[in-house]
C-alpha positions as CSV (number, residue, x, y, z in Angstrom):
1,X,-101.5,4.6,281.3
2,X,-98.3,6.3,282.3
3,X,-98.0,6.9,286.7
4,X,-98.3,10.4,288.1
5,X,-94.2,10.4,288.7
6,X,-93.9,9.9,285.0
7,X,-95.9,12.5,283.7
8,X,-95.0,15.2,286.6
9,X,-91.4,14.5,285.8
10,X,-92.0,14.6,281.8
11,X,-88.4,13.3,280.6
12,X,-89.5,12.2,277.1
13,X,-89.4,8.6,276.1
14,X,-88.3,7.6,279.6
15,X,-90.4,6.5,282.6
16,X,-89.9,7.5,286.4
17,X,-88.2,3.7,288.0
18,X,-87.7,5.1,291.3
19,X,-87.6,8.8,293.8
20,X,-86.0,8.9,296.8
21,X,-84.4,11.3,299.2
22,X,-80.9,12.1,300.0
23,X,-79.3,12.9,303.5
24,X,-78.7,16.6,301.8
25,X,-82.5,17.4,301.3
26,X,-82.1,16.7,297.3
27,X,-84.2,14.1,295.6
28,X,-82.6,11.3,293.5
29,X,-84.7,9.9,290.4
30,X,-83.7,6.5,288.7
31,X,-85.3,6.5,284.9
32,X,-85.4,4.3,282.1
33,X,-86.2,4.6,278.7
34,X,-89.6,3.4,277.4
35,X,-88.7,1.1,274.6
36,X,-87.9,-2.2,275.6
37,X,-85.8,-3.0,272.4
38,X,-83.3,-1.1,270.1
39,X,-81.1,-1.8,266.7
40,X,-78.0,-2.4,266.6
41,X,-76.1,0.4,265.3
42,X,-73.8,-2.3,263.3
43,X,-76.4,-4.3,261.0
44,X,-79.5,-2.9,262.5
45,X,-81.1,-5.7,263.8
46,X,-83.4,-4.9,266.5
47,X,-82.7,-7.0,270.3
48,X,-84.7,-7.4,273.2
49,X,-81.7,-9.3,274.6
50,X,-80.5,-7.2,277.6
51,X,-77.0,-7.8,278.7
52,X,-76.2,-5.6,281.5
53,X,-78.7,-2.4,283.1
54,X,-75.3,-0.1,284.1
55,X,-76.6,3.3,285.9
56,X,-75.3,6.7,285.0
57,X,-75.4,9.9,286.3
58,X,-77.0,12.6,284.0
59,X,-77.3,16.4,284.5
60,X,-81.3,17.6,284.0
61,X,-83.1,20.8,284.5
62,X,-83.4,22.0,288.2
63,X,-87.2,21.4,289.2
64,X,-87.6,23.7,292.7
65,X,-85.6,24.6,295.0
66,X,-83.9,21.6,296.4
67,X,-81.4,19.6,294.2
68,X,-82.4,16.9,291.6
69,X,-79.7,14.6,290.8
70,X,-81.2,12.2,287.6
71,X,-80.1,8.6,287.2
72,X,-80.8,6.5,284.2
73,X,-80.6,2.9,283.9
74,X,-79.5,2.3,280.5
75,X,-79.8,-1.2,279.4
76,X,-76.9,-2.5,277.0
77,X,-78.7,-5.1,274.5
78,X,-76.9,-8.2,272.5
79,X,-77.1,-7.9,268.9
80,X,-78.9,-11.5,267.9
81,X,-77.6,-11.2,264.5
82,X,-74.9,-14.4,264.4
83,X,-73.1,-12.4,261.5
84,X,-72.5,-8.8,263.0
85,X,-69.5,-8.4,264.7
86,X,-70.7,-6.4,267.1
87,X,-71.7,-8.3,270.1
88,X,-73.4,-6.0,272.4
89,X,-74.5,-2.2,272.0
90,X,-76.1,0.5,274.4
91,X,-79.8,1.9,274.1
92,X,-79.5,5.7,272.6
93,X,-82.2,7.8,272.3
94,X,-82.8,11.8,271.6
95,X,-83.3,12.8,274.6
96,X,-80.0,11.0,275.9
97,X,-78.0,10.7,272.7
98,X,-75.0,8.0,273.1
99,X,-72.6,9.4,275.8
100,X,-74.3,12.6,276.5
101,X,-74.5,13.8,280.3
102,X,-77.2,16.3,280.1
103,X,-80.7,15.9,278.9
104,X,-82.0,17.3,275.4
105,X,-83.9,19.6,277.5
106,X,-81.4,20.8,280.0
107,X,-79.3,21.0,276.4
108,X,-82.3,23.6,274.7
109,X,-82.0,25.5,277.9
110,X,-78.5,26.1,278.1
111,X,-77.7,27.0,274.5
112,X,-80.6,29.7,274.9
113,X,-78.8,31.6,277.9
114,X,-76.3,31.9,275.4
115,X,-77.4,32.6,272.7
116,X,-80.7,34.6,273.1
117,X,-79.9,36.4,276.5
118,X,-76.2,37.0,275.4
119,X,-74.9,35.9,279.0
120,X,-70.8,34.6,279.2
121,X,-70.7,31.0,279.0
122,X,-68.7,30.6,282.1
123,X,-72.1,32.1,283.8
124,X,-74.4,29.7,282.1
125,X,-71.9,26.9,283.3
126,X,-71.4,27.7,286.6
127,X,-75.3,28.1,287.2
128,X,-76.2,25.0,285.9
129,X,-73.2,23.0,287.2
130,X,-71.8,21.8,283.9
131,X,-68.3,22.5,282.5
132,X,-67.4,25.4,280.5
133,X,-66.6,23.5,277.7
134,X,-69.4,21.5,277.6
135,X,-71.7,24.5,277.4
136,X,-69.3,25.7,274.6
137,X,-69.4,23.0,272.3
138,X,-73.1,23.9,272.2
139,X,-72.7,27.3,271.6
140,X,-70.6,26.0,268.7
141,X,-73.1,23.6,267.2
142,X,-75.7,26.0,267.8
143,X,-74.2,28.6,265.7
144,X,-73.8,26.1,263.2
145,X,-76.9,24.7,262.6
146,X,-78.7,28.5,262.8
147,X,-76.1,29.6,260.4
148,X,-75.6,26.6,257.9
149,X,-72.5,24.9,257.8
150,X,-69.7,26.6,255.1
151,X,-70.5,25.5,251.4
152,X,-67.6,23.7,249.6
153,X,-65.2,25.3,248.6
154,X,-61.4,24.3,247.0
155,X,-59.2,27.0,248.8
156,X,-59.3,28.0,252.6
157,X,-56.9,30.1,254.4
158,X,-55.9,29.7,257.9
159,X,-54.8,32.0,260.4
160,X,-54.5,33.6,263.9
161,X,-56.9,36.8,264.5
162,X,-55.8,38.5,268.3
163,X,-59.1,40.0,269.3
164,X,-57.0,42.1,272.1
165,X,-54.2,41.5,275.1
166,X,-54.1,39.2,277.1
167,X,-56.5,39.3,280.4
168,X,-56.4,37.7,283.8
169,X,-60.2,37.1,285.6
170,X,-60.5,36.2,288.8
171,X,-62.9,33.4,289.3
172,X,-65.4,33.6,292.6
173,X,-64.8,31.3,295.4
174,X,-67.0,28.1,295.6
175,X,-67.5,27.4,299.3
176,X,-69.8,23.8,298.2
177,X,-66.7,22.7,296.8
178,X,-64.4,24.2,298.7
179,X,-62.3,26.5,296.8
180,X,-60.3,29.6,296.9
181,X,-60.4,32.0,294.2
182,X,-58.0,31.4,291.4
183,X,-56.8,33.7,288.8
184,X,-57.4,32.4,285.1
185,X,-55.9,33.6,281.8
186,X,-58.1,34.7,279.5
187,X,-56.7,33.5,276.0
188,X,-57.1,36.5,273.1
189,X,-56.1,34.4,269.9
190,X,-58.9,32.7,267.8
191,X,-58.7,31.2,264.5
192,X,-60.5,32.1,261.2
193,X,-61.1,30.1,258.1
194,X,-61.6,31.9,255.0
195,X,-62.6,31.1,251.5
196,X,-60.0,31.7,249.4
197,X,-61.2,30.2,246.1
198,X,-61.0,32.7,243.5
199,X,-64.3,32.1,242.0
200,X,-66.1,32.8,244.9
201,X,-66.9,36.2,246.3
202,X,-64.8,35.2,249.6
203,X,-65.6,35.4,253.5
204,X,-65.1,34.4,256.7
205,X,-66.6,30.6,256.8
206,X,-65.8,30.3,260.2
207,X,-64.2,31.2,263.7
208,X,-62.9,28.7,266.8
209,X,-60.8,29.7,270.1
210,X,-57.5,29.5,270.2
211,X,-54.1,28.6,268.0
212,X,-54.1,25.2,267.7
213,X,-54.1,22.3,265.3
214,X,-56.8,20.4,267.7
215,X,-59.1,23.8,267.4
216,X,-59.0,23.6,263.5
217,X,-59.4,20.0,263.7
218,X,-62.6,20.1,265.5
219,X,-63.9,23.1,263.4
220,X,-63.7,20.7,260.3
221,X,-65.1,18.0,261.7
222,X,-68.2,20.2,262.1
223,X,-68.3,20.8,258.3
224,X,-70.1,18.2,255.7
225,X,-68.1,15.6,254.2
226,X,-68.6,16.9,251.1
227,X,-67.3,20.2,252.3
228,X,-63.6,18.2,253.6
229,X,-63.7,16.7,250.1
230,X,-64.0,19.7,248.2
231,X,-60.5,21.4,249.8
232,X,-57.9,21.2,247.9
233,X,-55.7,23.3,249.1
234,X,-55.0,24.6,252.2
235,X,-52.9,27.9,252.9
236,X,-51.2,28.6,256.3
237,X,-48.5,30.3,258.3
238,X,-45.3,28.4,258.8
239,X,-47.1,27.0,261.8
240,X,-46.2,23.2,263.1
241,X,-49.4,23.3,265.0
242,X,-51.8,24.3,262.3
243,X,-50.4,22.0,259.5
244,X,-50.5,19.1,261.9
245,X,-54.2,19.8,262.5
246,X,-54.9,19.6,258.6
247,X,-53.1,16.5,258.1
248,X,-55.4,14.9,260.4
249,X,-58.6,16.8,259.2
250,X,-57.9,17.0,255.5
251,X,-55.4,14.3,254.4
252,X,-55.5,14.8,251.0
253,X,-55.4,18.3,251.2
254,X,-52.2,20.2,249.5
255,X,-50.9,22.7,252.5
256,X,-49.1,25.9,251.1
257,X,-47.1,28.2,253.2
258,X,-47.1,32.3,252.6
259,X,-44.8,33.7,251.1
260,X,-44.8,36.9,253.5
261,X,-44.1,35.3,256.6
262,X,-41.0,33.4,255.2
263,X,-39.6,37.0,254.3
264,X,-40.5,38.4,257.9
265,X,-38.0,35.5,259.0
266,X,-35.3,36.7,256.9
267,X,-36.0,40.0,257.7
268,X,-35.6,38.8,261.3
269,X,-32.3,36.8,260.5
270,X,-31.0,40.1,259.0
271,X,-32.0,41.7,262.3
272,X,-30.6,39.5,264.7
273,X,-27.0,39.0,262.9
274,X,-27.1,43.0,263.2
275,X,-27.7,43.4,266.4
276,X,-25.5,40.4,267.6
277,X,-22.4,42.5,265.1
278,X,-23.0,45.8,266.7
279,X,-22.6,44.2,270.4
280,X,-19.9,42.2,269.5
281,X,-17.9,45.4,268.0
282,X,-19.3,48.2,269.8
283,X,-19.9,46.5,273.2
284,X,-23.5,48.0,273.4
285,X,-26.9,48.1,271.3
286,X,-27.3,50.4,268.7
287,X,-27.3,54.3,269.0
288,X,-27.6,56.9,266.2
289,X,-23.7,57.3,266.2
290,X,-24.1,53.8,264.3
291,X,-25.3,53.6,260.5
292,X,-25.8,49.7,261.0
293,X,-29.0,51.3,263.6
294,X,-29.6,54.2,261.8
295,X,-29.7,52.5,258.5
296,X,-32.0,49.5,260.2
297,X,-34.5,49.5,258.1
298,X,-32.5,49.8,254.7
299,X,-31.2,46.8,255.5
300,X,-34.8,45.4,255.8
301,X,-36.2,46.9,252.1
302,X,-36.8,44.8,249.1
303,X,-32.9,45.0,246.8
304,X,-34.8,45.4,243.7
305,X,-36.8,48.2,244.7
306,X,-33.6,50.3,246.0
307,X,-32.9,53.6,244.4
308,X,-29.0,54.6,243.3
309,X,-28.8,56.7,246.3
310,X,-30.6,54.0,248.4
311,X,-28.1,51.5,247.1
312,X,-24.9,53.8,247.9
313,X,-26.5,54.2,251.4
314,X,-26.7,50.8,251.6
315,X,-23.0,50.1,249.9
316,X,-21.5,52.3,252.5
317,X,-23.7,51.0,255.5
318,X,-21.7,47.9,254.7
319,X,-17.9,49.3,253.9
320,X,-18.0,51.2,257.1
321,X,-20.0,49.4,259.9
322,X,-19.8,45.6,258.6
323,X,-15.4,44.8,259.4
324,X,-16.5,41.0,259.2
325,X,-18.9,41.0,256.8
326,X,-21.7,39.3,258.0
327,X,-24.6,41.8,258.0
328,X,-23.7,41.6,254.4
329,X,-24.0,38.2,254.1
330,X,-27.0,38.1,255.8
331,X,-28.7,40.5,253.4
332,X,-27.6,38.7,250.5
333,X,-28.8,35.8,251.7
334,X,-32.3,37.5,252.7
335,X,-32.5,38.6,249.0
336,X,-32.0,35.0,247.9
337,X,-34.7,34.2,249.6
338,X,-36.9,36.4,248.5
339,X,-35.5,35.7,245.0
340,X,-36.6,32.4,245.4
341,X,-40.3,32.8,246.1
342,X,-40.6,35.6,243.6
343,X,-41.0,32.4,241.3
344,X,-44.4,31.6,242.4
345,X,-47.5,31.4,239.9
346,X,-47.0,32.5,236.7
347,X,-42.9,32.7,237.0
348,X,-43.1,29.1,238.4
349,X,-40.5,27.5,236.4
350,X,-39.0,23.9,238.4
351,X,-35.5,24.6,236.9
352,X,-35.4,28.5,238.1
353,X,-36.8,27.0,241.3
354,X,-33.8,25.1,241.6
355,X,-31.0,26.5,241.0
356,X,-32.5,29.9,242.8
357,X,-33.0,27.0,245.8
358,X,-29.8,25.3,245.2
359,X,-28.3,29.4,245.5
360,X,-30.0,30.7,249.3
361,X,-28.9,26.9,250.3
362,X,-25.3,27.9,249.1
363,X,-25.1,31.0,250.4
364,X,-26.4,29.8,253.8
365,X,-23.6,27.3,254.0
366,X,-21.1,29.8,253.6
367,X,-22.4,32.4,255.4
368,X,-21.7,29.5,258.7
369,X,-23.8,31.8,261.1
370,X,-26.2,30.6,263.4
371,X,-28.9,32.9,262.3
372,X,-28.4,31.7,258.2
373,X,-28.3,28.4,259.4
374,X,-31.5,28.4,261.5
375,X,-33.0,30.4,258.5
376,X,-32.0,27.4,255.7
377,X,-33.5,24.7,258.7
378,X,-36.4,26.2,258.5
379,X,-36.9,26.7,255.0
380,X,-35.8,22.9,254.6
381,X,-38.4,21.6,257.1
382,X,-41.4,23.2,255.0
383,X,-40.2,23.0,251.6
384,X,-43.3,20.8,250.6
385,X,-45.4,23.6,251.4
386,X,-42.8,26.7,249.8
387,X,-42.8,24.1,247.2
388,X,-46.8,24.1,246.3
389,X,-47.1,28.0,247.1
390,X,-44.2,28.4,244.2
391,X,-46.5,26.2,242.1
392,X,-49.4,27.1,243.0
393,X,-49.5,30.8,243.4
394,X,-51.8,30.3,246.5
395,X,-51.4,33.0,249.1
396,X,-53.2,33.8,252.6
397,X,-53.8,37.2,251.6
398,X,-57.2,37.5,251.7
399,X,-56.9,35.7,255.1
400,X,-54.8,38.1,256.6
401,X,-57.2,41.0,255.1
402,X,-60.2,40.2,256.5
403,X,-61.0,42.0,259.5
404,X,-63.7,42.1,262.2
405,X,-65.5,45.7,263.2
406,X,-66.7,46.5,266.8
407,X,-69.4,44.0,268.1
408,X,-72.6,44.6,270.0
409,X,-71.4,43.0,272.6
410,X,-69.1,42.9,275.3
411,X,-67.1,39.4,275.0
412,X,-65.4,38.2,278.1
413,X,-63.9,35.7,276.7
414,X,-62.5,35.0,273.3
415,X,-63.5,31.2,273.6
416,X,-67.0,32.2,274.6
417,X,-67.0,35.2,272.2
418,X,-65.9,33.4,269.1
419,X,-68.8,32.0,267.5
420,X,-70.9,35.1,268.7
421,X,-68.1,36.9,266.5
422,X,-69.1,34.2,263.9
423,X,-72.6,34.9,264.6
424,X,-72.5,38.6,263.6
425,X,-69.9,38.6,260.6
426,X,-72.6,36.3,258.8
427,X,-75.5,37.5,259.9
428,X,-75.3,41.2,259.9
429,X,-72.8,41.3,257.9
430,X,-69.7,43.3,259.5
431,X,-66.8,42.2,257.8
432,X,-65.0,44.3,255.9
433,X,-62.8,43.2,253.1
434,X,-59.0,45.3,253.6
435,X,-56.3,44.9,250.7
436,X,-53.8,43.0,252.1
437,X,-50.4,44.9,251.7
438,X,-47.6,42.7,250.1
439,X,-44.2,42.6,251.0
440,X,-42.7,41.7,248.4
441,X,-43.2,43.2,244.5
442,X,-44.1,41.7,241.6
């Protein structure tokens, strides 16, 4: 029969070793698990061979009103099997899963003042001691088991979502430990996953904090294996981060870039040799006495969609404004560009691709401007991805479309609101699928 300690205590399948008091007034208890034998996670032959009986500091419920520290002696076996290379392993069980901190229990606890009561997860952390993230990577497994995890599919689409501006809290002074109030930055990116395959209906299948390859990383290691194996393609901003993050994830996944951010950058590159022109001939920015400024955003329109009297405008813009020719350069290489990816899908031809890559290259070379030559760097470094997207015809469209409606609730942080955003887009249903507006024309 289990001792009185035991069952008042009632930390399942362990047993109370030892209680003793601390010079604060708080109450240490040693535990240790109840089973005297465990399998070796290797070749799952069961030991009662213990090695070492290391103690460890875990985080439990509070019980009262004066602090409970819990200590658990876990006992680290030797695998008996001559044959597994493995020599020794550490008792696991599912209260205290293998390095966990905090007790199944204190685990159920926490993730329902999230979840159920709708409190901010920094509040949830700081009353139960724990670190924010710790109690955020349950809110994230949480929503993932009550919501399913995202059925395969062979096309996602990755991207940023800003939920608003940017926001400084001030955090509350801790005079147990010490310290002064400190003002934190409250991050307002997340990333969304979206199914992009075109035989299914489409949707958001998931959303993490932040902008990051590790965030997308860690969202795919939460799917099913058979879900990593499905995706076969992957389409993303030009964004270092985000493609390093899939490489890891998804290694055999094809990455595609989209087509309309690589014409936002020549649109820039077009923008910036303009500006830098007008300073360097007129001494100041642009004012409406100039028909490079006035005329800005001719110079940013698609060439083939150009009226006659848009293209005179345009002619003359460059006659009158342009003595060194390089706004015009720019342009023309901007419509090479844009050329180029024209061939995607059903104009992917590998021969048209290049000699119309083999032409922006060209032009860039003699263009010899710092903006053109940035431009043809860039284009270079992902021409992998250009290069699938061209074949391909996959786009992050329906990424960029999707859209989240007013919440229920008041998120303070995008971290902690996330997968509450997650939470209500799949379960009640609030996103709303927008067109996505092209830039460029078929």
């Amino acid at each position: 029969m289990e001792d009185a300690t035991t069952l008042l205590f009632a930390l399942p399948d362990y047993r109370v070793l030892d209680v003793s008091l601390e010079p604060d007034g708080g109450r240490r208890v040693l535990v240790e698990a109840v089973a005297e034998e465990a399998a070796c996670p290797h070749c799952g032959v069961f030991s009662r061979v213990v090695h070492e009986r290391p103690v460890r500091r875990v985080k439990d419920v509070p019980h009262g009103r004066v602090p409970l520290r819990l200590w658990v002696r876990k006992r680290r076996y030797r695998c008996v099997e001559a044959a597994c290379p493995r020599r020794s392993f550490t008792e696991a069980t599912d209260e205290l899963p293998l390095r966990s901190r905090l007790t199944g229990r204190l685990r159920e606890r926490v993730t329902a003042a999230v979840t159920r009561t709708n409190r901010a997860v920094s509040e949830v952390a700081a009353e139960h001691g724990i670190a924010w993230g710790t109690v955020h990577r349950l809110l994230v497994a949480a929503a993932a088991q009550r919501l399913g995890q995202a059925e395969p599919t062979t096309r996602i689409g990755i991207d940023e979502t800003r939920a608003r501006s940017v926001r400084w809290l001030l955090t509350e002074a801790d005079e147990t430990a010490g310290t002064a109030p400190v003002w934190r930055r409250s991050d307002p990116w997340m990333t969304s996953i979206v199914d992009l395959d075109p035989a299914h209906a489409g949707g958001i299948l998931g959303l993490t904090p932040g902008r990051t390859g590790a965030c997308v990383e860690a969202w795919l290691e939460l799917q099913t294996p058979a879900f990593r194996d499905a995706v076969a393609v992957v389409a993303i901003d030009p964004s270092a981060p985000y493609a390093a993050g899939i490489r890891r994830a998804l290694p055999n996944a094809r990455i595609v870039v989209d087509h309309w951010h690589l014409v936002r950058l020549a649109n820039l590159m077009v923008t910036e040799v303009r500006q830098r022109v007008q300073r360097e001939q007129h001494g100041h920015r642009g004012t409406l006495a100039d028909r490079a400024w006035t005329h800005r955003k001719l110079l940013l329109r698609a060439g083939d969609t150009l009226s006659e009297k848009a293209l005179a405008r345009l002619k003359n813009l460059l006659e009158t404004d342009d003595p060194t020719n390089e706004i015009g350069a720019a342009w023309g290489v901007k419509e090479l560009l844009r050329q180029l990816l024209q061939l995607h899908g059903e104009n992917y031809d590998p021969a048209k691709v290049t000699a119309a890559r083999t032409a922006f290259t060209q032009a860039c070379e003699t263009a010899a401007m710092p903006e053109t030559t940035r431009l043809a760097a860039t284009i270079a470094a992902w021409w992998p991805q250009i290069e699938g997207f061209l074949e391909l015809g996959v786009t992050n469209a329906r990424t960029e479309g999707y859209i989240i409606w007013s919440l229920p609730w008041g998120v303070v942080d995008v971290a902690d609101g996330g997968p509450r955003v997650w939470w209500a887009t799949r379960s009640l249903e609030r996103v709303a699928d927008v067109p996505h507006v092209a830039c460029l024309r078929e």
